[in-house]
C-alpha positions as CSV (number, residue, x, y, z in Angstrom):
1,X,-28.9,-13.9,19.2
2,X,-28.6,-13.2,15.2
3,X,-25.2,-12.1,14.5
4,X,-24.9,-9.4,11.9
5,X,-22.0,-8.1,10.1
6,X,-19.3,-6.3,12.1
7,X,-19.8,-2.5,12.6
8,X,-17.3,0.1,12.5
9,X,-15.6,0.0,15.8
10,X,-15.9,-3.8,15.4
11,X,-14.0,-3.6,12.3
12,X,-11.2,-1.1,13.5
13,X,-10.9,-3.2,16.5
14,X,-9.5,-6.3,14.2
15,X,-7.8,-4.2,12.1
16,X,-5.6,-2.9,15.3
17,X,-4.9,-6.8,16.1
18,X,-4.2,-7.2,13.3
19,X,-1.4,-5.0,13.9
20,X,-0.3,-5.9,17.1
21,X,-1.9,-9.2,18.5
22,X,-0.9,-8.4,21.9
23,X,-1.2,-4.8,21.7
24,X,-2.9,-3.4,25.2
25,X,-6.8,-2.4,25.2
26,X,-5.6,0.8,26.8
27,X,-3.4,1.6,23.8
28,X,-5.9,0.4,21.3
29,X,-8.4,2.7,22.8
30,X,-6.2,5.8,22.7
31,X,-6.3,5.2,19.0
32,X,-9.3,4.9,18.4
33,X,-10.8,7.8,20.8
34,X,-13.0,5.8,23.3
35,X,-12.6,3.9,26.4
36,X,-10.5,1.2,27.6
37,X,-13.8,-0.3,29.0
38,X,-15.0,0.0,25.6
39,X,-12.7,-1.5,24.3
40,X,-12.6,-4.4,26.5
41,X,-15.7,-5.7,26.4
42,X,-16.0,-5.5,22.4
43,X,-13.1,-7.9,22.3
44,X,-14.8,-9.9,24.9
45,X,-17.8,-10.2,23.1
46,X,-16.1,-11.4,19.9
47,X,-13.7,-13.2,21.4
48,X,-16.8,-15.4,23.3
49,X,-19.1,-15.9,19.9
50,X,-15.6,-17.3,18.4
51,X,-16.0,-13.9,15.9
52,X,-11.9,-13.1,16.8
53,X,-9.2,-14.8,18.5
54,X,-5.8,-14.1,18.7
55,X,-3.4,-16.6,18.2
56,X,0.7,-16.9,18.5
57,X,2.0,-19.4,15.9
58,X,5.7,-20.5,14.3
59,X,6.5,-18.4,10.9
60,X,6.2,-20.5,8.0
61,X,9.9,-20.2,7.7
62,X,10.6,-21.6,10.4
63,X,9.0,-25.0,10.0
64,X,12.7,-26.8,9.4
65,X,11.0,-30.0,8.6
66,X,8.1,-29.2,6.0
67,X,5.0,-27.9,5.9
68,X,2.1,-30.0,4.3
69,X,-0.8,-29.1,2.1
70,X,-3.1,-32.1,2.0
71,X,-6.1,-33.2,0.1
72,X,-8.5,-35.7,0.8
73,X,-11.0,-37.1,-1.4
74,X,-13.7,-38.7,0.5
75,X,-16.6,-40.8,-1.1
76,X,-20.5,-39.0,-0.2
77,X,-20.8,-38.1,3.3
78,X,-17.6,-39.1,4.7
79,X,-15.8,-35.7,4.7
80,X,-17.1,-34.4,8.2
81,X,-15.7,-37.5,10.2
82,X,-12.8,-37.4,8.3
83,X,-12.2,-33.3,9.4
84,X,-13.0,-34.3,12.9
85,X,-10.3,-36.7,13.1
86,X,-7.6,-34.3,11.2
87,X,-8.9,-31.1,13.1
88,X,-8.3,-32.5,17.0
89,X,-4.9,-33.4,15.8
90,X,-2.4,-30.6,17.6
91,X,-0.2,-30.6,14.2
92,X,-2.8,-29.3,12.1
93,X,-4.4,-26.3,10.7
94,X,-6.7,-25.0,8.7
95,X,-9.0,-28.0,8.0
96,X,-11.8,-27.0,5.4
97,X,-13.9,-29.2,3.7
98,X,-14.3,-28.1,-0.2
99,X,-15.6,-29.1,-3.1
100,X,-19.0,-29.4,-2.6
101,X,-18.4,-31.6,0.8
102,X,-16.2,-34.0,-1.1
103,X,-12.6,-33.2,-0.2
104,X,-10.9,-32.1,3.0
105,X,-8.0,-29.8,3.0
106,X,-5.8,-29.4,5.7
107,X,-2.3,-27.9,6.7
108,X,-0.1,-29.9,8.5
109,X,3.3,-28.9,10.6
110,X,5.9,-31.3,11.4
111,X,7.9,-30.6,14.2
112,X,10.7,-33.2,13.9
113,X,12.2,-35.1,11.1
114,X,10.8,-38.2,12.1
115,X,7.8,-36.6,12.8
116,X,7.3,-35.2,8.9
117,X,8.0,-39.1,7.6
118,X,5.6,-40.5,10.7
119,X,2.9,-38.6,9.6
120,X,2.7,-39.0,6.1
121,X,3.9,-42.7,6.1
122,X,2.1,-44.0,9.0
123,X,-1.2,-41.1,10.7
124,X,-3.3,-40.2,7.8
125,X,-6.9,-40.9,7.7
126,X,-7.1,-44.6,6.1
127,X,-10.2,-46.2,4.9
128,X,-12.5,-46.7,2.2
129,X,-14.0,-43.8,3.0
130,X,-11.3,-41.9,1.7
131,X,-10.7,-42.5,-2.0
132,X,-7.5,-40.6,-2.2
133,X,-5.1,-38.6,-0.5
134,X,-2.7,-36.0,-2.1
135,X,0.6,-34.0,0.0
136,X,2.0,-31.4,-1.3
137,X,5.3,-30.3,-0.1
138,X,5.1,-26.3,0.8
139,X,8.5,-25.0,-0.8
140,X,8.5,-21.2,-0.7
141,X,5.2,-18.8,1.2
142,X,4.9,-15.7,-1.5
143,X,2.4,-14.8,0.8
144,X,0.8,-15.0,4.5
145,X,2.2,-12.6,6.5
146,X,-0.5,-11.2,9.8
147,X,1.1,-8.3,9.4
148,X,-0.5,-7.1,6.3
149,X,-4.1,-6.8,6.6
150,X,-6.3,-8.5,3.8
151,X,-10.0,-7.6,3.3
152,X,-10.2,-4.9,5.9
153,X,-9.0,-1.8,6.0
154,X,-11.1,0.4,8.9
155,X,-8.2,2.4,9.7
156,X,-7.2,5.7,9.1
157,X,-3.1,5.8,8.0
158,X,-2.5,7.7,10.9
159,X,-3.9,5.0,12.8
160,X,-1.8,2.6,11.1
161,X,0.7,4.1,12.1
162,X,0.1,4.4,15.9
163,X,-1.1,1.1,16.2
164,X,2.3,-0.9,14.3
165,X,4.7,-2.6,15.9
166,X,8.2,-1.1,15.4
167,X,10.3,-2.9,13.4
168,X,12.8,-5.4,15.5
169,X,16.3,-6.2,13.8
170,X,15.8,-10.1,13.2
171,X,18.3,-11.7,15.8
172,X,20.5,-14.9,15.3
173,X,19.0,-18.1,14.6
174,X,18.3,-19.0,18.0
175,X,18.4,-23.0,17.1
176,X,16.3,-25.5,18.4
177,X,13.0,-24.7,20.8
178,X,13.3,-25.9,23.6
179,X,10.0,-27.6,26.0
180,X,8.9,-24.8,27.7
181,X,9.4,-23.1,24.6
182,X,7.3,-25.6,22.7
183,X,4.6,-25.3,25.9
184,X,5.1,-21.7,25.5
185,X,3.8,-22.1,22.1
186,X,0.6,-24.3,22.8
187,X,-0.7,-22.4,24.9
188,X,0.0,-19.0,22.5
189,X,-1.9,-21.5,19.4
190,X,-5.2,-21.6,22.2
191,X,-4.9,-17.7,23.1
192,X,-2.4,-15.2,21.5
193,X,-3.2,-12.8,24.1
194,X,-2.9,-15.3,27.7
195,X,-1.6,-13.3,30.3
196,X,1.7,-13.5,31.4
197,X,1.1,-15.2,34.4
198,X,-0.4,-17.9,32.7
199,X,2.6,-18.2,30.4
200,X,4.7,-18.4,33.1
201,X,2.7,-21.5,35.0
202,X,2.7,-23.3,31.7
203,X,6.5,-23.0,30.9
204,X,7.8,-22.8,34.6
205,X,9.6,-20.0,34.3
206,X,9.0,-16.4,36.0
207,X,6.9,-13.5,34.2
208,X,10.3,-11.9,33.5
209,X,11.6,-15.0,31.5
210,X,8.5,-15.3,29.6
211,X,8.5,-11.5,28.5
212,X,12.1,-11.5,26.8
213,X,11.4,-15.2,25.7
214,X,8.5,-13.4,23.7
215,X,10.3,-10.9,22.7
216,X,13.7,-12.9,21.8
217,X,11.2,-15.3,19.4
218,X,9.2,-12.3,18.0
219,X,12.8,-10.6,17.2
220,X,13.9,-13.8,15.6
221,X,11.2,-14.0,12.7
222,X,9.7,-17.8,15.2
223,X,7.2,-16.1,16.8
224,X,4.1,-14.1,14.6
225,X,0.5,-13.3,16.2
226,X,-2.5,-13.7,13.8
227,X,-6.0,-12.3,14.4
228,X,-8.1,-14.9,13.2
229,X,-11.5,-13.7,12.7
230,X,-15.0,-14.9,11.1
231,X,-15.1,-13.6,7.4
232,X,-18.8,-13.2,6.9
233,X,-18.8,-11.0,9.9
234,X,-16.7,-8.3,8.1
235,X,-18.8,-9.3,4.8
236,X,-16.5,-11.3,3.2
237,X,-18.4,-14.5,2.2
238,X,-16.9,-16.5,-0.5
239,X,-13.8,-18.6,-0.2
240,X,-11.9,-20.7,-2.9
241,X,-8.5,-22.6,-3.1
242,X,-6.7,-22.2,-6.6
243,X,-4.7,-25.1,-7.7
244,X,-2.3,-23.1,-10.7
245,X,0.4,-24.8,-13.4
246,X,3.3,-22.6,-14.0
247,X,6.3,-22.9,-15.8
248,X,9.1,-23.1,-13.2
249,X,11.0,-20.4,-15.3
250,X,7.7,-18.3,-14.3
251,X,6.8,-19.8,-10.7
252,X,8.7,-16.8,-8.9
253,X,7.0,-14.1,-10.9
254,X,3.6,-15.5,-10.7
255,X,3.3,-16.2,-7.0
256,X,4.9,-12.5,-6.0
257,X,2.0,-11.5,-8.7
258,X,-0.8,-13.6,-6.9
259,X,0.6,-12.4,-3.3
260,X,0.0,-8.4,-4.5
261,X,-3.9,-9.0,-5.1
262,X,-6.3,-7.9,-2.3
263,X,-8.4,-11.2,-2.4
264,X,-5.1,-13.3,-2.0
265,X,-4.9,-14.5,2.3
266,X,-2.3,-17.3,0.8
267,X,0.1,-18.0,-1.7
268,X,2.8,-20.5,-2.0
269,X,5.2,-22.7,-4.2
270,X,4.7,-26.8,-4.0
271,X,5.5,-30.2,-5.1
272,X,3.3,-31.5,-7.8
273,X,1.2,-30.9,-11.0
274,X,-0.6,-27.6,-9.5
275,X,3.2,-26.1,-8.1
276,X,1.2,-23.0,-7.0
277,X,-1.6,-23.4,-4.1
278,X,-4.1,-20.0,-3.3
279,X,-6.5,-19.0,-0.8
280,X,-8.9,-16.2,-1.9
281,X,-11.5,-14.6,0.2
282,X,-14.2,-12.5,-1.7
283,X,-17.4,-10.6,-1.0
284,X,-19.8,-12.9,-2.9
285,X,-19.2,-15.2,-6.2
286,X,-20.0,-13.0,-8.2
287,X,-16.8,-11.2,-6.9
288,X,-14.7,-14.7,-7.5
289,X,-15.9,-14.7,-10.9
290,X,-14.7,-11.5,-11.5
291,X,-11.3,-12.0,-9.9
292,X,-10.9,-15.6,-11.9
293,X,-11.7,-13.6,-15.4
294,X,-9.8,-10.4,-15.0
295,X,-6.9,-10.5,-12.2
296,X,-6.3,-14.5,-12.5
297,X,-6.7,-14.8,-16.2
298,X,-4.3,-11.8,-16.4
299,X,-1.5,-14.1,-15.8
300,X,-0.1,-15.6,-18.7
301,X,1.5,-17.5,-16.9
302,X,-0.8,-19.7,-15.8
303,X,-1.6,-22.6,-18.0
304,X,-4.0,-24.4,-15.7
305,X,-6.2,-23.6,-12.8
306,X,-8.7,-25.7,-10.4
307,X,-10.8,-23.8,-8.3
308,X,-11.8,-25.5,-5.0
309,X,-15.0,-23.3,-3.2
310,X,-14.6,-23.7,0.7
311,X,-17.8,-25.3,2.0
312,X,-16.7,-25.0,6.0
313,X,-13.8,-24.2,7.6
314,X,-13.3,-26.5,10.6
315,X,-10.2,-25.4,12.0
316,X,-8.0,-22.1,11.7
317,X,-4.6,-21.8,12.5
318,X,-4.9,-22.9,16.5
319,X,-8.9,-22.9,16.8
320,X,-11.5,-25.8,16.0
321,X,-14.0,-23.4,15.0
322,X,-17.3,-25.8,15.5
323,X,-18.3,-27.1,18.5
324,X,-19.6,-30.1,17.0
325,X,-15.9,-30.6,15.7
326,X,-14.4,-30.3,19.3
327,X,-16.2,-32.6,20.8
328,X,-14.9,-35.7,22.6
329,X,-17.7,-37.8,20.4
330,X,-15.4,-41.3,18.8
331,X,-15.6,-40.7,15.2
332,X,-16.8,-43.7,13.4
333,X,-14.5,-46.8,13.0
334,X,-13.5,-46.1,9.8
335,X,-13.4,-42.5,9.4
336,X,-9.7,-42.4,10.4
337,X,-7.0,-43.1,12.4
């Protein structure tokens, strides 16, 4: 069946998870004056044609031991294998493949000392197929929050309002995760919104446990629920990473600019030339164009700036979006390791 662009309902149904990734069907409805039936099987019908999925992930902040932008530049035809091999990795995110089908981008999260050196010194995609391979060091996230919605807005303020979490003090540091935490977490990366019980058979603890585990994570800034959904369904259907050069003196005050503008999903200070990396998402290119010439060229700042279209996204924050990407297939010999 043809899938069109989301409709209202459609819309104010991400915009609520948005809000509150776990947020009940019954109080969503309330909200948005229809049933909980209703309400139900929308989700279930965009959650099924991989249009939405909810997804519980660490805060950028809390990475301890880096977070990695990566760029590889593969030679003609090379860049799908090479995204197949980074995107069934569990410590990755966000694999796209830009630049006219030339380069692969991808996030990666180390979860262990060892584990940051490991993977930069010794798991990368090596071969001749890749030409070269760039990391830059995330320093500082200007922006990236799920909490703020980007790109959508179907919701009344009112509604807004109903539909936010209250705020939670931010407890202590509450130190290193532990396994079932860590399980805790892969199975919230598959499905932000698996039941309790499930939680509980993962982790081995009782439903109890697992609810103020939740809760103690969410109140301590590790915990954050994203609702990844398909951007051409809510008519959003260009994509572009920036690559800017700022002054250092000016780094602070440009990325807190770049993380005020509408189009901006993702904005952060790194290592290297381009010490400012940007994801945009926009309704057409004509739209890019006009945010590159007027909001973008607005900042003096910026003395340099490569722009990067996204050809495919392959992998969102827990979800290989293609089926042709998830599947067990061996990738060829020398597409990675």
């Amino acid at each position: 069946m043809e899938i069109l662009e989301a409709d209202d309902l459609d819309r104010q149904l991400i915009h609520a998870l948005q809000l509150d990734g776990r947020a009940s069907f019954s109080r969503i409805a309330e909200v948005l004056g229809v049933s909980d039936q209703t309400i139900a099987r929308r989700y279930r019908r965009l959650r099924t044609r991989d249009l939405l999925r909810i997804v519980g992930v660490p805060s950028a902040d809390s990475a301890a031991h880096g977070r990695w932008l990566l760029r590889l530049r593969c030679v003609p035809g090379a860049a799908r294998d090479v995204a197949a091999v980074l995107a069934r990795r569990p410590d990755t995110a966000w694999v796209q493949i830009v630049s006219g089908g030339t380069e692969v981008l991808c996030i990666a999260r180390a979860r262990s000392e060892d584990d940051s050196e490991q993977f930069l010194l010794d798991r990368l995609p090596r071969s001749a197929r890749v030409a070269d391979i760039a990391a830059h060091s995330v320093l500082h996230t200007y922006y990236g929050s799920p909490h703020r919605v980007r790109g959508l807005s179907a919701l009344t303020p009112r509604q807004v309002r109903d539909l936010t979490l209250d705020p939670v003090p931010e407890t202590a540091d509450i130190g290193p995760l532990s396994d079932g935490d860590q399980r805790l977490l892969d199975v919230l990366a598959r499905d932000g919104r698996a039941a309790q019980a499930e939680l509980a058979a993962a982790t081995g603890w009782s439903q109890s446990t697992v609810g103020r585990r939740l809760d103690r994570l969410r109140a301590s800034g590790v915990l954050h629920y994203y609702a990844e959904f398909d951007l051409p369904y809510v008519g959003l259907h260009t994509a572009a990473r920036l690559w800017a050069s700022v002054p250092p003196a000016d780094l602070a005050a440009t990325g807190r600019a770049l993380a005020g503008h509408p189009e901006v999903v993702f904005a952060a200070a790194t290592t290297g030339s381009a010490n400012l990396a940007v994801q945009v998402v926009c309704r057409d290119s004509r739209h890019l164009y006009r945010y590159l010439t007027e909001r973008v060229a607005a900042l003096k700042a910026v003395r340099q700036l490569e722009t990067t279209p996204i050809v495919r996204n392959v992998k969102r924050a827990g979800t290989i979006l293609d089926p042709a990407f998830r599947a067990s297939r061996r990738p060829r010999p020398d597409a990675g390791r």
